[in-house]
N, C-alpha and C positions, 0 to 999 in steps of 0.2 A: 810556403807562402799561403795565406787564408786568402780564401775568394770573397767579395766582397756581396755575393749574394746571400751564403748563408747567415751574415750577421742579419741580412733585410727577412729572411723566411722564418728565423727568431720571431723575428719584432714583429712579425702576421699572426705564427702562432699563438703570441701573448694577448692579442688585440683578439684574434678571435676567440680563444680562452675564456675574455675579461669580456667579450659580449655574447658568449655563450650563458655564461654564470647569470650574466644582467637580465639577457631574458628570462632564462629558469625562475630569478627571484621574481622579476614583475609576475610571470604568469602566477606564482604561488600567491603573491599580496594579490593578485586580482581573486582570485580562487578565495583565500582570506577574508579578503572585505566583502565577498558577497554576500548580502543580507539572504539570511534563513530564513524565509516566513511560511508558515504553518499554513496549506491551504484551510480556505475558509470551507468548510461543510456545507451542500444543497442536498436539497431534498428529493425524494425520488423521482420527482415531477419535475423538475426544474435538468433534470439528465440529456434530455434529448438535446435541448441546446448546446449542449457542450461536445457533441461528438467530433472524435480525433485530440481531445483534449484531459489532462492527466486532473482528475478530481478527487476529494473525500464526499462521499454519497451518504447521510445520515439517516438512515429507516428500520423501522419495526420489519423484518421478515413476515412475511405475510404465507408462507406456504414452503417448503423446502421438499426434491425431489429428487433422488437417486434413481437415475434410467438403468435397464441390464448392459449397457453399454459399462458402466460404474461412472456416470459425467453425471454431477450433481447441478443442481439449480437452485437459488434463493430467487424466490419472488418478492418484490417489493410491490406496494402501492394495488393489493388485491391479490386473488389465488389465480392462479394459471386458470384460464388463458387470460383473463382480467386485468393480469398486471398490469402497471406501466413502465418497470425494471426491472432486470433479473441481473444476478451474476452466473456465471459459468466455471465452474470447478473441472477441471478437465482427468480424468483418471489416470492419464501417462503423471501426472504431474503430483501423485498420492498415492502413497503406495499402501498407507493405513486408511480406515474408514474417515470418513469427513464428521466431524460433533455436530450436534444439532445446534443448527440456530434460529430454528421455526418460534417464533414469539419473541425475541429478544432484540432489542435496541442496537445497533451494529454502525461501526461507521468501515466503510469499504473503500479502498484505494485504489484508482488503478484507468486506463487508456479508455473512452469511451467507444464504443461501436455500438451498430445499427446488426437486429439477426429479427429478419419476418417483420420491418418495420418498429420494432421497438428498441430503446436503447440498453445493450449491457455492457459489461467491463468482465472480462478474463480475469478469475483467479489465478494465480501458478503457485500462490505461497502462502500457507495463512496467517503470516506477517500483514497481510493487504486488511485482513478484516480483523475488527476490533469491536468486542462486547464490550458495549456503554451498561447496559443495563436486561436483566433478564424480568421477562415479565412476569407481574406482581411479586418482585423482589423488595418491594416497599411496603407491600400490603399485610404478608404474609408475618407473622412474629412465630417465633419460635417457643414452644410449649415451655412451662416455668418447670424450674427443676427441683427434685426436693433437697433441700442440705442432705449431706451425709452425716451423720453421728459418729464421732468418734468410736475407733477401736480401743475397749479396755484391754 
């Protein structure tokens, strides 16, 4: 003889199953439909306002500094101590040297903070910063070349 409960703990199973699955999909369509927008770029000056807040910082490096510690710094908006921005390249986090990006047009991603009053953002990856432009990469032309002559 069947007991009459487990035909009902069946019919739980399936119901919570079928609203297992429903959330999974909602949460994915939410995930789905949310709009991807590209932050908008500020400038090194316009940083301080934003701290505690994830931004793209667009500026000219203005000074770049490796300490014996190996923790590099980009200064923005003037040379150290002048600046108005810097990033922080931290050395556990680079195990190769850091490329220079002293002169070059850069956009930087990443958490705002306050160090000595001014605002920076933490490197850990160099995914975070992106050369727009190196300077006088526009200016500069590249010496004319002469044809070669054929080999008889």
């Amino acid at each position: 003889m069947r007991r009459k409960g487990a035909k009902y703990r069946f019919i739980l199973k399936g119901r919570m199953i079928r609203l297992l699955v429903l959330f999974i999909g909602l949460a994915c369509a939410g995930l789905l439909a949310e709009e991807v927008v590209a932050p908008i770029p500020i400038s090194p000056s316009e940083v301080a306002a934003q701290v505690g807040k994830v931004v793209t910082v667009r500026g000219r490096v203005e000074g770049q500094k490796t300490i014996k510690s190996g923790h590099t710094y980009l200064n923005f908006g003037g040379r150290y101590p002048n600046h108005v921005f810097s990033c922080y390249l931290s050395a556990k986090n680079f195990l190769e040297p850091i490329p220079s990006f002293e002169g070059k047009e850069v956009e930087v991603t990443g958490t705002v903070t306050m160090y000595q009053d001014k605002p920076q953002i933490e490197v850990s990856d160099l995914s975070q910063i992106r050369v727009l432009e190196e300077e006088g990469a526009g200016s500069q032309k590249s010496p004319a070349q002469k044809p070669t002559e054929p080999v008889s």
